[in-house]
VEXZAZA-43121 format. One record per residue: residue number from 1; x, y, z of N, C-alpha, C in turn. Coordinates in steps of 0.2 Angstrom, whole numbers, plus 5000, padded with zeros to 4 digits. Example, Ala and Ser with C-alpha at 12.3 -4.5 7.8 and 13.67 -1.06 7.14 Angstrom:
2
    nr    nc1    nc2    nc3   cac1   cac2   cac3    cc1    cc2    cc3
     1   5066   4972   5039   5062   4978   5039   5066   4984   5039
     2   5064   4989   5035   5068   4995   5036   5064   5000   5039
This chain:
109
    nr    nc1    nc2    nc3   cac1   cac2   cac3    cc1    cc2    cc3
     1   5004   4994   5000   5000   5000   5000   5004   5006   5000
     2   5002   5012   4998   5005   5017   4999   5001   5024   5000
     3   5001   5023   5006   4996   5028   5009   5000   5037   5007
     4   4996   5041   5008   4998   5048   5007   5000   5050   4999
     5   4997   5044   4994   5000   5045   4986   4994   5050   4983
     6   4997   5053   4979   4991   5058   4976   4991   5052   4969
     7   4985   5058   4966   4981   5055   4960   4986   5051   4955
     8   4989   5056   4954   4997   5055   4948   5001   5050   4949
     9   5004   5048   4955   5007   5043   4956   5001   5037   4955
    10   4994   5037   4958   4991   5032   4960   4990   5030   4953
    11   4989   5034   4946   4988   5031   4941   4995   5026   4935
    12   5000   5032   4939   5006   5026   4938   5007   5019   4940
    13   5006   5017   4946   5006   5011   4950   5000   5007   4947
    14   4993   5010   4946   4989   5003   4943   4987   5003   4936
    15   4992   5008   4930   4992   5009   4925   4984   5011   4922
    16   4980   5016   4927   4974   5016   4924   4973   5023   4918
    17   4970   5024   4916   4968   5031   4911   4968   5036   4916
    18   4972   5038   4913   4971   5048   4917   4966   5050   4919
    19   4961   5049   4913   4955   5054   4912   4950   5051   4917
    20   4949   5044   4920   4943   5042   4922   4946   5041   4928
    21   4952   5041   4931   4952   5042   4938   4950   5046   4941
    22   4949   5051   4941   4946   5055   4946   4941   5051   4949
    23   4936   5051   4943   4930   5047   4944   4930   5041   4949
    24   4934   5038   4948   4935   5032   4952   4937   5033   4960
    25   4942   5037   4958   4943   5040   4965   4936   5042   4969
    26   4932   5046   4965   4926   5047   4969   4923   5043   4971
    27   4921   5038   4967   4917   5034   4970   4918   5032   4974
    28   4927   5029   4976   4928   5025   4982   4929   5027   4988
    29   4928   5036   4988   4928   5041   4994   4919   5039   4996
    30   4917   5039   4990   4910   5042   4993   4906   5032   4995
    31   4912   5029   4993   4911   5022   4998   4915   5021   5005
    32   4918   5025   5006   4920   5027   5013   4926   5024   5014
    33   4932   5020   5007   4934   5016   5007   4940   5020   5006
    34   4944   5027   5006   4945   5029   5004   4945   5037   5006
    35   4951   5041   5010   4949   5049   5009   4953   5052   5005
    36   4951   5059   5004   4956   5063   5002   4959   5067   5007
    37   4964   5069   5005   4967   5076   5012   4972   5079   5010
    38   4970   5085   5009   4976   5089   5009   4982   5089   5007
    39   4985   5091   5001   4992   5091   5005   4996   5096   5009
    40   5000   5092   5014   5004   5098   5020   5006   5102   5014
    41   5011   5102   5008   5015   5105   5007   5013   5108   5003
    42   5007   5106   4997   5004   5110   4992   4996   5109   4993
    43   4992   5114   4996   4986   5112   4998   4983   5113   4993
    44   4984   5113   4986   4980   5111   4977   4980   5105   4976
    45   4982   5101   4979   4982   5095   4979   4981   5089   4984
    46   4978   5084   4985   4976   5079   4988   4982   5072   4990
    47   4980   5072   4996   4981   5065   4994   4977   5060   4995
    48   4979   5052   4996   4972   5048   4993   4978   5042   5003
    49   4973   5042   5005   4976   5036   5012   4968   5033   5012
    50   4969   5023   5012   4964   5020   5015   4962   5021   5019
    51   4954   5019   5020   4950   5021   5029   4950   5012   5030
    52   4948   5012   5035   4949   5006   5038   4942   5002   5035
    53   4939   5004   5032   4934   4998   5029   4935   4998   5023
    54   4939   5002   5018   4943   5002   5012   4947   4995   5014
    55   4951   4996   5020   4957   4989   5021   4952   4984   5024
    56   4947   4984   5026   4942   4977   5027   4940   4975   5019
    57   4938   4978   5016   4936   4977   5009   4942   4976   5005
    58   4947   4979   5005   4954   4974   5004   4958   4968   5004
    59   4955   4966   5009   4955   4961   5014   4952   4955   5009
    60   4945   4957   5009   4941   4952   5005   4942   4952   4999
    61   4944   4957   4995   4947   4954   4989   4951   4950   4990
    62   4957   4952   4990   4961   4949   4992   4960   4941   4993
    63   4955   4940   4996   4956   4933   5000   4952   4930   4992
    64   4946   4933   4990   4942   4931   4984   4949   4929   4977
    65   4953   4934   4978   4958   4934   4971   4959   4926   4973
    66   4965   4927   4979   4970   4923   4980   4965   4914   4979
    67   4960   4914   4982   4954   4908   4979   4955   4906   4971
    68   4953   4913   4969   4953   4912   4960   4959   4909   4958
    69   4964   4911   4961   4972   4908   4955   4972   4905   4958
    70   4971   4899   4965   4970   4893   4967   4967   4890   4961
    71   4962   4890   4960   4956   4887   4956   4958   4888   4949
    72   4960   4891   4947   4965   4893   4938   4969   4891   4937
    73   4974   4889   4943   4981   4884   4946   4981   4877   4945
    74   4976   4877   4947   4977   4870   4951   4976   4865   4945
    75   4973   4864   4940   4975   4859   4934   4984   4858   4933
    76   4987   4860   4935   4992   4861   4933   4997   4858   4939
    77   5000   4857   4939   5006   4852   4945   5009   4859   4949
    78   5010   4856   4957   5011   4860   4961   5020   4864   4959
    79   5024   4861   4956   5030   4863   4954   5028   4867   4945
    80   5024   4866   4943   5021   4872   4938   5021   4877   4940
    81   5017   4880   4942   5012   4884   4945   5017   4890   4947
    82   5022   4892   4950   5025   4896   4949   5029   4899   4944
    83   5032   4890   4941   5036   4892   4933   5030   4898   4930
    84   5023   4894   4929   5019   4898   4924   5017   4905   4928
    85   5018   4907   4930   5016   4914   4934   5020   4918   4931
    86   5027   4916   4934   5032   4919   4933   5033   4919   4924
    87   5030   4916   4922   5031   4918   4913   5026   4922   4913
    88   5019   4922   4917   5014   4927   4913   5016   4933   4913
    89   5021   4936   4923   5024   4941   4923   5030   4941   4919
    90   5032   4940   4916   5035   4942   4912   5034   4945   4906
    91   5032   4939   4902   5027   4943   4896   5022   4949   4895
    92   5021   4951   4905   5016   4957   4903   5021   4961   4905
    93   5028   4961   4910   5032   4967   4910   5034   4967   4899
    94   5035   4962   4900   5038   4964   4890   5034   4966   4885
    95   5027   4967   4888   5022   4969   4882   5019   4975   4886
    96   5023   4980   4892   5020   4983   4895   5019   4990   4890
    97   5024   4992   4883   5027   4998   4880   5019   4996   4875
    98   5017   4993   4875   5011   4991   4871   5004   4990   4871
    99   5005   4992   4880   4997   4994   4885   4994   5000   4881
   100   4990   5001   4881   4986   5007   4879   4989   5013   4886
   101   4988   5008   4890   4990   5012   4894   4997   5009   4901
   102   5003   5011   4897   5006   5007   4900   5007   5008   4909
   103   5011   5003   4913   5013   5006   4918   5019   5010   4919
   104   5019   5014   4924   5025   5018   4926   5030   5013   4929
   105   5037   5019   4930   5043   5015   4930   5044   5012   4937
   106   5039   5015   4943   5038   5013   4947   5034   5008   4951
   107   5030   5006   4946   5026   5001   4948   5027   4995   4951
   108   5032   4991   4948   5034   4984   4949   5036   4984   4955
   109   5037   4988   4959   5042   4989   4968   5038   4986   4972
């Protein structure tokens, strides 16, 4: 997580469109899941920190993903399943110049 990131950064890190983030932002302020606040050093600008039902609701994702690639996985032999991950990351750091919207140089950290 990276609490106190403003918009700009946030859109580097999860590769989304400029133009529709805000939006999104909103939404998940006005789901309580999420606030905005000031910043100390430029008050034109925001930052973005989870609320603590944002991280329960994280939480549950999270547990949902982690279930799904269990289930996606699991055809495949327990000594696979890493190899093949590890190649899908790959392939998508390689074809990142090719995203409509690619990620920034700081994402993969």
């Amino acid at each position: 997580m990276n609490p106190g990131i403003d918009q700009s950064t946030l859109v580097n890190i999860i590769a989304f469109d400029r133009s529709t983030i805000g939006n999104v932002v909103s939404r998940l302020e006005s789901k309580k899941w999420i606030k905005r606040v000031p910043d100390a050093r430029d008050r034109r600008f925001n930052t973005l920190t989870i609320t603590a039902e944002g991280r329960r609701v994280l939480r549950a994702i999270d547990a949902a993903v982690d279930h799904a690639q269990k289930l996606i996985l699991s055809p495949l032999k327990p000594a696979e399943r890493p190899v093949f991950v590890e190649m899908l990351e790959r392939l998508v750091k390689l074809n990142n110049s090719r995203s409509r919207v690619p990620l920034g140089r700081d994402a993969g950290k």
